[in-house]
C-alpha positions as a Markdown table, in Angstrom:
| # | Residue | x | y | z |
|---|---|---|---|---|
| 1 | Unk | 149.3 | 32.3 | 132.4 |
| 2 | Unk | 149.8 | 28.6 | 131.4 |
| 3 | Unk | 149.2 | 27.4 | 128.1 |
| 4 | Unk | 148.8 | 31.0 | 126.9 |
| 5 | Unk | 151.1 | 32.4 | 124.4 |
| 6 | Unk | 151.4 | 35.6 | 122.7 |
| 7 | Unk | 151.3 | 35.9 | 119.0 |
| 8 | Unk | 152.6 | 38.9 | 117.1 |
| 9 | Unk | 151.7 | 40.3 | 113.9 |
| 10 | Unk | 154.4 | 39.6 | 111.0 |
| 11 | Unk | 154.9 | 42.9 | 110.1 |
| 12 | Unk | 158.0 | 42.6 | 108.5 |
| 13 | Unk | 156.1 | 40.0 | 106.0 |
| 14 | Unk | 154.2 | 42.6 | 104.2 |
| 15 | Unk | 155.3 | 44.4 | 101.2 |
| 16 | Unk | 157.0 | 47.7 | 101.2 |
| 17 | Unk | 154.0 | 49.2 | 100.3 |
| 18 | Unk | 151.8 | 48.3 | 102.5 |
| 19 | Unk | 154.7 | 49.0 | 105.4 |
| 20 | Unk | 155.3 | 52.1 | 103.7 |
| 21 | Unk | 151.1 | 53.1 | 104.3 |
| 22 | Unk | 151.6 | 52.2 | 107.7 |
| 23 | Unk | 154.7 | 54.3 | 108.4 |
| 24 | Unk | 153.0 | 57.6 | 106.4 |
| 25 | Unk | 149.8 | 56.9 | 109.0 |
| 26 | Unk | 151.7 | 56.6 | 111.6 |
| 27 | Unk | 153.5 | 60.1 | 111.1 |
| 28 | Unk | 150.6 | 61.7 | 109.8 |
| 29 | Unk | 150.3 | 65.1 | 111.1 |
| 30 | Unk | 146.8 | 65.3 | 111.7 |
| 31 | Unk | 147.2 | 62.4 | 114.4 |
| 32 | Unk | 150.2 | 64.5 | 116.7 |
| 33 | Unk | 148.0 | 67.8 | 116.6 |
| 34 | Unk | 147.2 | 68.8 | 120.2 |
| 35 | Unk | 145.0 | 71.4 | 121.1 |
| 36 | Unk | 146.6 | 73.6 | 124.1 |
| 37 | Unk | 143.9 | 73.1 | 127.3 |
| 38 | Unk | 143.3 | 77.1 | 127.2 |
| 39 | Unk | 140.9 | 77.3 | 124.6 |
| 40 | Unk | 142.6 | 79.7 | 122.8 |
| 41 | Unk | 143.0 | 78.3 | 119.6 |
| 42 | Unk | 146.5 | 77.5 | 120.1 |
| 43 | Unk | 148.1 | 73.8 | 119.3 |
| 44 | Unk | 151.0 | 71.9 | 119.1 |
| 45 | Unk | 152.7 | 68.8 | 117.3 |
| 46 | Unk | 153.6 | 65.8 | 119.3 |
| 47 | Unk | 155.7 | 63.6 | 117.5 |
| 48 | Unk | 155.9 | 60.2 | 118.7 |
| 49 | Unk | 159.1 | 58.1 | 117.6 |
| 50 | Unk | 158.8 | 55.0 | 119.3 |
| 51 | Unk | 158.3 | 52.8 | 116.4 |
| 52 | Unk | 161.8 | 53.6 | 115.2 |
| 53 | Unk | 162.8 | 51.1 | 118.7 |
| 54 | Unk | 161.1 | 48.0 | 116.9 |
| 55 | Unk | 164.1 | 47.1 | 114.6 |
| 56 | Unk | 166.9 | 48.5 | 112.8 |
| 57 | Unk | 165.1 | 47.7 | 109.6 |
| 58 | Unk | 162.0 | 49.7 | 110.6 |
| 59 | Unk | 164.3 | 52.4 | 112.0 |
| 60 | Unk | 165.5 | 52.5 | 108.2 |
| 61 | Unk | 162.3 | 52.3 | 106.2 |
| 62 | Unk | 160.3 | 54.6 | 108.9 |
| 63 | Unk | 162.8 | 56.9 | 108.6 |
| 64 | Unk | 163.1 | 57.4 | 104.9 |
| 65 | Unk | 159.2 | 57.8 | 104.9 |
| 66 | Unk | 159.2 | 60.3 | 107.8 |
| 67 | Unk | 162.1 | 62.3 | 105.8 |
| 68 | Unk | 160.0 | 62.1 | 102.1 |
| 69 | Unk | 156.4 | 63.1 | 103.6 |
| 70 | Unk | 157.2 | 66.1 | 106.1 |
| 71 | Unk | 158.7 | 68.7 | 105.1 |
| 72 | Unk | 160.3 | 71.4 | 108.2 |
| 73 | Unk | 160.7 | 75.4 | 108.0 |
| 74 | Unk | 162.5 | 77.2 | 110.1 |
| 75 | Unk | 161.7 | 80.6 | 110.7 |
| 76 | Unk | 163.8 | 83.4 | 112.7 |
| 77 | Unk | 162.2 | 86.3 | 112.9 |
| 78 | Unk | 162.8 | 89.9 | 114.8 |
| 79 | Unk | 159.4 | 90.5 | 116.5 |
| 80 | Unk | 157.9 | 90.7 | 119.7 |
| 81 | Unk | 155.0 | 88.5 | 121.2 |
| 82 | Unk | 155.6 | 86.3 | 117.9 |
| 83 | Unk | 154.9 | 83.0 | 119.1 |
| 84 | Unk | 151.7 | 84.0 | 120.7 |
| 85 | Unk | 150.3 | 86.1 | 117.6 |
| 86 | Unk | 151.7 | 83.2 | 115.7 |
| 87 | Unk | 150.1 | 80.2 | 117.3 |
| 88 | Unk | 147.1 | 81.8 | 118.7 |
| 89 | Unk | 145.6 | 84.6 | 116.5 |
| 90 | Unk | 146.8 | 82.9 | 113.1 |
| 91 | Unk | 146.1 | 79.4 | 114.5 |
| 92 | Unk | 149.5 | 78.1 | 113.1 |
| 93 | Unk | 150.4 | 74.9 | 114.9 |
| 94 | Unk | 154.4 | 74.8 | 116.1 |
| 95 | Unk | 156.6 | 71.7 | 116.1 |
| 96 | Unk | 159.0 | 73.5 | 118.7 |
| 97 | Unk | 160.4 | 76.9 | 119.4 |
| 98 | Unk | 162.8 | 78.8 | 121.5 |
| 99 | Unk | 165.9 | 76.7 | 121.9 |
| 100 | Unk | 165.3 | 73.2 | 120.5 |
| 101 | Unk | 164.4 | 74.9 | 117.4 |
| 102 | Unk | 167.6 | 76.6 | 117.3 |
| 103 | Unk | 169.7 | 73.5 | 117.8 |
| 104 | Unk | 166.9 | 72.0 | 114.7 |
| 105 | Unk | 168.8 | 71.5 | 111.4 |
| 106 | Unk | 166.6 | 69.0 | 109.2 |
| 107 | Unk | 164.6 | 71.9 | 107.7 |
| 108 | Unk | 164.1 | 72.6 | 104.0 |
| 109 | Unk | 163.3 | 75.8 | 103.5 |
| 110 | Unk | 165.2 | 78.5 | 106.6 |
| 111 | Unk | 163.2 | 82.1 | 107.0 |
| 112 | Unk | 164.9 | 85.4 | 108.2 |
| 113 | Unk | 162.9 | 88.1 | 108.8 |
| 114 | Unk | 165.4 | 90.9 | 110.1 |
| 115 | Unk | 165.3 | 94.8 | 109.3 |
| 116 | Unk | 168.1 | 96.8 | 107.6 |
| 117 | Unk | 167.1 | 100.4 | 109.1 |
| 118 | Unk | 166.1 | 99.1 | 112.6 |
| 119 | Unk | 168.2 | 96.8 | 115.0 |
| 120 | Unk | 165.6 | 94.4 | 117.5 |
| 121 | Unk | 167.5 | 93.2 | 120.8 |
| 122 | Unk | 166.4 | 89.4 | 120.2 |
| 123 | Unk | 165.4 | 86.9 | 117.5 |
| 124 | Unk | 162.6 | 84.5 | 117.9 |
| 125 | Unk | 163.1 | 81.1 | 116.5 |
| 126 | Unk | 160.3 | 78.6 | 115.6 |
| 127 | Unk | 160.0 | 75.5 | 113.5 |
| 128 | Unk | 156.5 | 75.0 | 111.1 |
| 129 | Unk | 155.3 | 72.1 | 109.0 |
| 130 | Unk | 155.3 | 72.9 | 105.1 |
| 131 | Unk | 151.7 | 71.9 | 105.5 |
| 132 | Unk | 150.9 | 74.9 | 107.8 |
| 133 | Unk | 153.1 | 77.0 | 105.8 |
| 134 | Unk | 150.3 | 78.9 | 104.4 |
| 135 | Unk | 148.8 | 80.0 | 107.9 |
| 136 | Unk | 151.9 | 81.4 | 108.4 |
| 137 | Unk | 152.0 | 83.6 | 105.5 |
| 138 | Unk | 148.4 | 84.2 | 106.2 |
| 139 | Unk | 148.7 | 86.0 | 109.4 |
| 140 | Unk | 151.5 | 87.5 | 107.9 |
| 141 | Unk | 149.6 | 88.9 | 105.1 |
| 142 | Unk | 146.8 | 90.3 | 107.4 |
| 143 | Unk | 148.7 | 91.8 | 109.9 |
| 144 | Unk | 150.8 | 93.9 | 107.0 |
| 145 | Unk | 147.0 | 94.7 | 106.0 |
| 146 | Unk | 146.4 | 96.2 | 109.3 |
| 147 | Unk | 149.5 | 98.1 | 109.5 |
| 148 | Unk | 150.8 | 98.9 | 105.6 |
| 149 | Unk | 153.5 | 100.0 | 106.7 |
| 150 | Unk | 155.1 | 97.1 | 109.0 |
| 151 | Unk | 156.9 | 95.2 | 105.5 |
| 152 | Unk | 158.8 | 98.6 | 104.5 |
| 153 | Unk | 160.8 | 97.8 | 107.5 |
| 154 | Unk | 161.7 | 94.0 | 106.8 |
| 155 | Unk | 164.4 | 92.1 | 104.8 |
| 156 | Unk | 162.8 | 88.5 | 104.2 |
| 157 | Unk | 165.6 | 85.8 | 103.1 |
| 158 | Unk | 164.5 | 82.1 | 102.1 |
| 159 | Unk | 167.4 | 80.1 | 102.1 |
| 160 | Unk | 166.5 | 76.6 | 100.5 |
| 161 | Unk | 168.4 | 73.0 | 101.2 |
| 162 | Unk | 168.1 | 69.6 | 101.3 |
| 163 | Unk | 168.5 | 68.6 | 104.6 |
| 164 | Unk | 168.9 | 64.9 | 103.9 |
| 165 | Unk | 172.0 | 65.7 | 101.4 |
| 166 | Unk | 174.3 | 62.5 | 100.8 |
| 167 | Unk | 176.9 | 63.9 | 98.0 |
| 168 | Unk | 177.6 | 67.3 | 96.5 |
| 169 | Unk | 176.1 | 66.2 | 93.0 |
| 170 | Unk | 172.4 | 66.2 | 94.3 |
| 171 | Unk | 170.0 | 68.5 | 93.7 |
| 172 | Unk | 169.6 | 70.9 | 96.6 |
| 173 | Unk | 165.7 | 70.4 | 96.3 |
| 174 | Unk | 163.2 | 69.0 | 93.8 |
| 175 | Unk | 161.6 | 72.0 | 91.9 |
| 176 | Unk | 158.2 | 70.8 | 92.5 |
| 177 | Unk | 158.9 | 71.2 | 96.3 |
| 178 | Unk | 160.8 | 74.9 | 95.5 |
| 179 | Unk | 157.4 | 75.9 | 94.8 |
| 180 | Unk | 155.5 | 74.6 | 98.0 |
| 181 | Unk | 158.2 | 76.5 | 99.9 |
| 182 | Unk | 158.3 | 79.6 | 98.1 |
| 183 | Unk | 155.0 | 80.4 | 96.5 |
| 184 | Unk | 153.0 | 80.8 | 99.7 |
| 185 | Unk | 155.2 | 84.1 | 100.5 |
| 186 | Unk | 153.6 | 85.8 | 97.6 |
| 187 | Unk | 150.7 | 86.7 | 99.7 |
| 188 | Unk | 152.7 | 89.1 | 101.5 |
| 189 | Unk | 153.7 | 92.7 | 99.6 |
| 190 | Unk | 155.7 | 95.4 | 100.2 |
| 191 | Unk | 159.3 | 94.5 | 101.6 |
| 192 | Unk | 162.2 | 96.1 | 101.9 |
| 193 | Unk | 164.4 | 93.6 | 100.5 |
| 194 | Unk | 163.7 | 89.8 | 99.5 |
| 195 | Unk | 167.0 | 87.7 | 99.1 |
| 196 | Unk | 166.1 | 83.9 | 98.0 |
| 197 | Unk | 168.8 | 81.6 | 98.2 |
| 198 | Unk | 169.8 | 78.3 | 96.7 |
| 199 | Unk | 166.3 | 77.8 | 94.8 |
| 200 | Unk | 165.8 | 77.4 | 90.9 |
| 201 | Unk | 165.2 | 81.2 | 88.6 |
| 202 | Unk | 162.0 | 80.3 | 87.4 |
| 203 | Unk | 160.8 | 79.7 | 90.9 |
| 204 | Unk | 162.4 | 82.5 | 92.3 |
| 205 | Unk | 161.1 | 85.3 | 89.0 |
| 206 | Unk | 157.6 | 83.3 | 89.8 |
| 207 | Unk | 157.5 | 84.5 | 94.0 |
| 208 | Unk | 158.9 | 87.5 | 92.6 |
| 209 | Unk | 156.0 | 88.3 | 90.2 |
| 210 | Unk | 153.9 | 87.4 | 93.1 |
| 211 | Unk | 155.1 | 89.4 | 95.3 |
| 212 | Unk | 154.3 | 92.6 | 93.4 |
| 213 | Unk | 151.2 | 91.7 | 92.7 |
| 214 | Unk | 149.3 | 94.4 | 94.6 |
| 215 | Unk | 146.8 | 93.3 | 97.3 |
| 216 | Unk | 142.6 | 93.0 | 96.2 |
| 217 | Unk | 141.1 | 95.9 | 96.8 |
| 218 | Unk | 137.7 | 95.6 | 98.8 |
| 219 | Unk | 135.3 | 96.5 | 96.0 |
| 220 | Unk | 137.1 | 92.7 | 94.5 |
| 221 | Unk | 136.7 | 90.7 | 97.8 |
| 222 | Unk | 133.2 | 91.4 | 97.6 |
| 223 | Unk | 132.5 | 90.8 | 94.0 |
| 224 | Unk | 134.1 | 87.4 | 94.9 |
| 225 | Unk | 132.2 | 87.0 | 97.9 |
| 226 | Unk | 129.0 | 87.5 | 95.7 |
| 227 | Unk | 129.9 | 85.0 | 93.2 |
| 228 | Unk | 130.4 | 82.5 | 95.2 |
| 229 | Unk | 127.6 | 82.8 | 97.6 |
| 230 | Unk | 126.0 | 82.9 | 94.3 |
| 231 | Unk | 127.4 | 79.3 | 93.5 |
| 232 | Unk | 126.3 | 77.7 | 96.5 |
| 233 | Unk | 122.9 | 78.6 | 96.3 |
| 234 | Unk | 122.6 | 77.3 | 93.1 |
| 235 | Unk | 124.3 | 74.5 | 94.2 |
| 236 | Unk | 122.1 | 74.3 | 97.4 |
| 237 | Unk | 119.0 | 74.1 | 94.8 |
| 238 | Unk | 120.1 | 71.2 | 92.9 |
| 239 | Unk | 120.6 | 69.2 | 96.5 |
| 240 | Unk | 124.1 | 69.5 | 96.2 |
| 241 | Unk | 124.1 | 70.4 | 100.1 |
| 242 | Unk | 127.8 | 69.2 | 100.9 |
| 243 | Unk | 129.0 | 71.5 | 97.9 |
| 244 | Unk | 127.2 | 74.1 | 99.0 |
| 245 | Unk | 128.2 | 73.9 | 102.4 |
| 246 | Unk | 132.3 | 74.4 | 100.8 |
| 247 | Unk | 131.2 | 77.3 | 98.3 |
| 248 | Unk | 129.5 | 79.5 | 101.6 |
| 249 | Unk | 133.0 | 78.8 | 103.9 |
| 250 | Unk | 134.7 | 80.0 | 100.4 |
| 251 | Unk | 132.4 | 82.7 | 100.3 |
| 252 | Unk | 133.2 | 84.1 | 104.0 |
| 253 | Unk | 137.2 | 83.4 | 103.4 |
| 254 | Unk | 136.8 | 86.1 | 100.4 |
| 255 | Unk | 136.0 | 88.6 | 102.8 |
| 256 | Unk | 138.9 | 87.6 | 105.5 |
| 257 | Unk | 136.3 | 85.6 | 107.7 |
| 258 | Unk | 137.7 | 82.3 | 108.2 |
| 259 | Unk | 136.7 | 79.1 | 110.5 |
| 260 | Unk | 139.0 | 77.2 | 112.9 |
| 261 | Unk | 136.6 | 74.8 | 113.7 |
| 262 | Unk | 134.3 | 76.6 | 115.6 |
| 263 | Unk | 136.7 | 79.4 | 116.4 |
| 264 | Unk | 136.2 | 82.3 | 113.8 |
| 265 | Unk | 138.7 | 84.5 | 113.0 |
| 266 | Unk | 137.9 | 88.0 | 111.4 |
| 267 | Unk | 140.6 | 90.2 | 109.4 |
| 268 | Unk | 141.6 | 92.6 | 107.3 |
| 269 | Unk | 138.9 | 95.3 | 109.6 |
| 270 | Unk | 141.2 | 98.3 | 108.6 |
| 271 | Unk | 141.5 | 97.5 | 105.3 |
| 272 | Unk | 138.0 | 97.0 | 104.7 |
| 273 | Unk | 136.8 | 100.0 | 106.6 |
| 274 | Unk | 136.7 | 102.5 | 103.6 |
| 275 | Unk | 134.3 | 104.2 | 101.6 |
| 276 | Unk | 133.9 | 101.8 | 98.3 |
| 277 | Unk | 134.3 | 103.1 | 94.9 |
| 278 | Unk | 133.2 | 101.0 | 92.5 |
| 279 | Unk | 131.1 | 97.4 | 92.2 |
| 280 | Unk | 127.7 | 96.5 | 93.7 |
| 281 | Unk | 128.4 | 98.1 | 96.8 |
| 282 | Unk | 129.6 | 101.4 | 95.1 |
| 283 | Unk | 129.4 | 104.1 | 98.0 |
| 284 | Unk | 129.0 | 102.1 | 100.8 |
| 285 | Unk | 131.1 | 101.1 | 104.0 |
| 286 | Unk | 133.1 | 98.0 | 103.2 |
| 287 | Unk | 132.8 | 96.5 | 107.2 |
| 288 | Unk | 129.0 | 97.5 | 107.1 |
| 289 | Unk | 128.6 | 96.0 | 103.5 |
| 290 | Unk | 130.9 | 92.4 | 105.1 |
| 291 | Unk | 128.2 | 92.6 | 108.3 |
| 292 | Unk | 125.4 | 92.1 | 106.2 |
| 293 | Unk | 127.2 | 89.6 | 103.8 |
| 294 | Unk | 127.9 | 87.4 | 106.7 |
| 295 | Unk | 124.5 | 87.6 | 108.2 |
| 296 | Unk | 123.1 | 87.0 | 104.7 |
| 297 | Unk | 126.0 | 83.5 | 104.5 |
| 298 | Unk | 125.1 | 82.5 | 108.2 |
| 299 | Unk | 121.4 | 82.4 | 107.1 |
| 300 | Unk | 122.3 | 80.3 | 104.1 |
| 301 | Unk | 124.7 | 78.2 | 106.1 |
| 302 | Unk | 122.3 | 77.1 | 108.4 |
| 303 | Unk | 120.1 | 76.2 | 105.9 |
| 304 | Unk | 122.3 | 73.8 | 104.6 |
| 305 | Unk | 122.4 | 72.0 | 108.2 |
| 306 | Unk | 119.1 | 71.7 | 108.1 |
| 307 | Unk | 118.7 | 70.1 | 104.9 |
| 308 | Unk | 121.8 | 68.2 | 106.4 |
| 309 | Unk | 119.9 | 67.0 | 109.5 |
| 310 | Unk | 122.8 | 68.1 | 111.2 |
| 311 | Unk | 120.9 | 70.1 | 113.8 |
| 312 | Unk | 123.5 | 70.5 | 116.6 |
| 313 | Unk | 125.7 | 72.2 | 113.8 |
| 314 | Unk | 122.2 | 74.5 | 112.9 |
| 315 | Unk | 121.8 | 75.5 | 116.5 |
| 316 | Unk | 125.3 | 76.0 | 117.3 |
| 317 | Unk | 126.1 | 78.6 | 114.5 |
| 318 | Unk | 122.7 | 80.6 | 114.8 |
| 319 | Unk | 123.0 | 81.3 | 118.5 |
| 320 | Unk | 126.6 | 81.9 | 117.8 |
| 321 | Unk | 125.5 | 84.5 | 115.9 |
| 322 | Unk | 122.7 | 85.7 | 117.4 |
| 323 | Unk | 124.5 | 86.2 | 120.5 |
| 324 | Unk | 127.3 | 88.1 | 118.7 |
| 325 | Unk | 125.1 | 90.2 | 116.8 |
| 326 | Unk | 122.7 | 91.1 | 119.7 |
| 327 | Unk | 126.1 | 91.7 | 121.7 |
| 328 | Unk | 127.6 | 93.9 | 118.9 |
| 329 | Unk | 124.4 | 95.8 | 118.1 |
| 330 | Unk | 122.6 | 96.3 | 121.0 |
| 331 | Unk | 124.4 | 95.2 | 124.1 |
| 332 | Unk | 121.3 | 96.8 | 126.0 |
| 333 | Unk | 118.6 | 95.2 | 124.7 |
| 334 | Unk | 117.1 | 91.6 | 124.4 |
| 335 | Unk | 117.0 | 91.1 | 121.0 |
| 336 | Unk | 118.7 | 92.1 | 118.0 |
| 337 | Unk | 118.3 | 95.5 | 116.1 |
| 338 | Unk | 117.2 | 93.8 | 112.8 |
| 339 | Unk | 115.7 | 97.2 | 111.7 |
| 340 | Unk | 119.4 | 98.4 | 111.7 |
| 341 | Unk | 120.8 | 96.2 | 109.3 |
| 342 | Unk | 119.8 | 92.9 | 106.8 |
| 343 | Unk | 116.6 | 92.5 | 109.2 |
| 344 | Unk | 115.4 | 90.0 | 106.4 |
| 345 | Unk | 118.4 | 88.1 | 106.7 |
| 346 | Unk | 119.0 | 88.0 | 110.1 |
| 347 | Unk | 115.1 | 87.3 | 111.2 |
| 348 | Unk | 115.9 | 83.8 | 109.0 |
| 349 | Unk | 118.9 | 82.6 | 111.1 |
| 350 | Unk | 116.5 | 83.2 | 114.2 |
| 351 | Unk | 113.9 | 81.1 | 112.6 |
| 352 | Unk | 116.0 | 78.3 | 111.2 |
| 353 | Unk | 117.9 | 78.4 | 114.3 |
| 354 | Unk | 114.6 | 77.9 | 116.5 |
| 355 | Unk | 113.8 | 75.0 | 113.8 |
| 356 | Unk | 116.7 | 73.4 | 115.2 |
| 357 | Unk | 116.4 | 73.6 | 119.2 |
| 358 | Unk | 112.9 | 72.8 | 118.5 |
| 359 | Unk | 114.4 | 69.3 | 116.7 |
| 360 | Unk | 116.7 | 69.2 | 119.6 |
| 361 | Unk | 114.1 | 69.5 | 122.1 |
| 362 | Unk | 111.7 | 67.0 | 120.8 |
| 363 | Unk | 114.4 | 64.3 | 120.4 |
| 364 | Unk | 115.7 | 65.5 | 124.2 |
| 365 | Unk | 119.0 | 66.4 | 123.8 |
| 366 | Unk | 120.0 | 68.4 | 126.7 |
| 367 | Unk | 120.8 | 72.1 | 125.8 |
| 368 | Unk | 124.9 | 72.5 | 126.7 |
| 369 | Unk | 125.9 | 74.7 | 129.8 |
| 370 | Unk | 127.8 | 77.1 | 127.4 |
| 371 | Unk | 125.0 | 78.4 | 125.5 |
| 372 | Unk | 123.2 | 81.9 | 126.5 |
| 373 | Unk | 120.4 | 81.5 | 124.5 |
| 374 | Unk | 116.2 | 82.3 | 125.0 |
| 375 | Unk | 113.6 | 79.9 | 124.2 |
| 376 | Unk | 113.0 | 78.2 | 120.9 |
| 377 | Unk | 109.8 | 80.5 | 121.3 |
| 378 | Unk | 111.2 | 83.7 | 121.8 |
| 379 | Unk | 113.3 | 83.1 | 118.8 |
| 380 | Unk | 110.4 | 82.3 | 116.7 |
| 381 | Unk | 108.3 | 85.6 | 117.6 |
| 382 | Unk | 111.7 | 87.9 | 116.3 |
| 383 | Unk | 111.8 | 85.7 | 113.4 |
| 384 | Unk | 108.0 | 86.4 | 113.3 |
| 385 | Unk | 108.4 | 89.8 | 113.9 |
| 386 | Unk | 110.5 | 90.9 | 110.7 |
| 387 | Unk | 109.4 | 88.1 | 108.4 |
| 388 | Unk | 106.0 | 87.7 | 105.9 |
| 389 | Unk | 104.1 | 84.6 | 107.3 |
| 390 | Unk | 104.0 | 83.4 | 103.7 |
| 391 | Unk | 107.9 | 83.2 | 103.9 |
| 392 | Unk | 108.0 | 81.3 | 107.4 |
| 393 | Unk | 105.4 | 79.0 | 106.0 |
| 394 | Unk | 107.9 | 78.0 | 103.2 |
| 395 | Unk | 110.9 | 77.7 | 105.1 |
| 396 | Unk | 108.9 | 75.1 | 107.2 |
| 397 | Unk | 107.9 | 73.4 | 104.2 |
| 398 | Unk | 111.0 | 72.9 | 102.5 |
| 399 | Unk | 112.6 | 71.5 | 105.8 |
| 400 | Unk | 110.8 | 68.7 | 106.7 |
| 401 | Unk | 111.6 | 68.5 | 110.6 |
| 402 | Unk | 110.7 | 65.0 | 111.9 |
| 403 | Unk | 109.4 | 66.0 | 115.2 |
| 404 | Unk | 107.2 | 68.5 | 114.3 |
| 405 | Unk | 104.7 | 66.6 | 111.8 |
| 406 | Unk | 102.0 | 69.1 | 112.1 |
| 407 | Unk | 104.1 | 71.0 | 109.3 |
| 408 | Unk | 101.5 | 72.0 | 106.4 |
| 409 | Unk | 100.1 | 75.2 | 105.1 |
| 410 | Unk | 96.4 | 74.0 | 106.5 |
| 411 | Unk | 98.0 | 73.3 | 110.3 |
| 412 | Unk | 100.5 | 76.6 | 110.1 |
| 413 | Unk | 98.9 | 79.3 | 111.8 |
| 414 | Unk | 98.2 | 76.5 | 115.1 |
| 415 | Unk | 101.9 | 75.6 | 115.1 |
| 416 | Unk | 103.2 | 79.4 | 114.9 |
| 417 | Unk | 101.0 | 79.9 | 118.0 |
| 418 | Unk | 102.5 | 77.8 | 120.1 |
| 419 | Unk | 106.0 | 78.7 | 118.9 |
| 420 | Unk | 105.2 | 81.9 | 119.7 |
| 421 | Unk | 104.3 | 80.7 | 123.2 |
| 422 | Unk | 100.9 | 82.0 | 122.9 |
């Protein structure tokens, strides 16, 4: 239009720096991250390069950043149905695969898993983000866990470089970086052979140690899981909510229960599934004694969202739960079996989680499509059921629910009446 012009920011004015903080936004990884439209779990890097079009000069300086702050692995490895275990049971995002990750060459760190008593037809190739490097070697670990056997079979070669090399008298890699590449393979035991190539001794003695470090036994992973549980609820007592919050998701990861958002992943079932010998739960069945742990953490984790005022978060995770449990349990009944196992426990996440639709409710927030779930009412009479009224009473006392202001010892007995839909 007439009289109008169009004024551009001077970009090119402002420090290095400050271009510099702009360029490591504008590559950050967290920013390209799809999620695949299949709700599996499953994503994807998009890279976008068209600020490199702007100038030569910010073709140069974009550039350098891109090649200091991300770091590329290329993995080859001689397994079927690798991408999709890969990407959707470990939740390991992939820049590309197939045949554009064959022709990729600005890696750091190159993986070969191959076999030296068995020959496999093809060879699956994939390119990963240092920053997801320890997913990889995550799912890795857990799937040698369910079958002990798998890594006698397997030769695993890292072959380090610089991929950004301008003369022969450079150091292939920093050693700081040697580390972030290599360490994360110590997680997983048992090879064959490991050849590591082109990286400093002292790195390469340190993955080595770490590799024959044998795995934690279960008795350990829930000795850990106990102590930190044991943190956050001290933590959650001095108000430290958000800290307690981190200690509980700790807690479940030290009994292979992790969180992708809201996509759990459990692990390590065979490994768990023995008899234990020794510890708190001497005698008992590891994946019964990590069933009642988690019910006992889900409780506590609620909890937190309460004090939070986060009350979508409450509700979502204790019908999560309840549903699985009830599902798991007793597939032919309405409620859950909390005679069977942690009833104490388990009653709680029922009531805290009817605390929560009831919050929900008052402030009318319409109840997603997705959920299965029974009344706040109904979930208040199991909770009822298994739990002293002295014990309800002080869970509605200590969270202060602003819709229901008829919380206090003297008005109880009313409000549990009508929760109870009587």
């Amino acid at each position: 239009m007439p009289g109008i012009t169009t004024q551009h920011f001077p970009f090119l004015r402002l420090p290095l720096e400050l271009r510099e903080a702009v360029y490591s936004h504008y590559f950050d990884p967290a920013t390209h991250l799809i999620a695949c439209e299949r709700g599996t779990g499953e994503s994807s890097y998009r890279f976008d390069f068209n600020l490199y079009l702007a100038s030569s000069q910010i073709y140069r300086e974009a550039q350098k950043v891109f090649q200091r702050e991300l770091s590329f692995i290329r993995i080859e490895i001689l397994l079927l149905e690798t991408e999709n275990h890969v990407a959707i049971k470990g939740n390991v995002p992939i820049v590309t695969s197939s045949k554009c990750a064959e022709q990729f060459n600005s890696y750091c760190l190159l993986v070969i898993v191959d076999s030296p008593v068995i020959e496999f037809a093809t060879t699956f190739t994939m390119i990963i983000l240092l920053s997801d490097l320890h997913l990889f070697c995550r799912i890795w670990y857990y799937s040698a866990l369910r079958k002990p056997s798998l890594n006698s079979y397997l030769r695993l070669t890292l072959r380090l470089q610089n991929p950004y090399l301008t003369s022969p008298s450079e150091a292939p890699i920093r050693k700081s970086l040697q580390r972030q590449l290599l360490m994360p393979f110590g997680k997983v035991k048992g090879f064959n052979k490991v050849l590591i190539e082109g990286g400093d001794e002292s790195v390469k003695v340190q993955l080595e140690t770490a590799i024959e470090i044998p795995y934690d036994p279960p008795e350990k992973c829930f000795e850990d899981t106990i102590r930190l549980m044991e943190e956050g609820t001290e933590a959650f007592q001095k108000k430290g909510y958000k800290r307690a919050l981190k200690l509980f998701i700790e807690s479940f990861r030290a009994m292979h229960v992790f969180w992708n958002g809201r996509k759990p992943s459990i692990y390590a079932d065979a490994h768990l599934d023995i008899r234990l010998s020794g510890g708190t739960y001497n005698g008992q069945l590891g994946t019964l004694v990590r069933l009642r742990l988690q019910i006992k953490l889900f409780a506590k984790v609620i909890n937190v969202y309460l004090k939070l005022q986060q009350w979508k978060e409450a509700k979502f995770w204790g019908m999560r739960y309840i549903n699985f449990m009830r599902e798991v349990m007793r597939p032919d009944r309405g409620s859950y079996a909390t005679d069977f196992i942690a009833p104490g426990d388990m009653a709680l996440t029922y009531l805290r989680t009817a605390m929560a639709c009831k919050v929900l409710k008052g402030m009318g927030v319409e109840e997603p499509a997705e959920y299965n779930e029974p009344d706040c009412g109904d979930l208040f009479q199991v909770a009822e059921s298994y739990l002293d009224k002295k014990v309800i009473g002080r869970d509605f006392e200590s969270n202060q629910i602003p819709v229901i202001e008829e919380i206090s010892k003297s008005k109880y007995t009313c409000l549990c009446s009508r929760w109870a839909g009587e």
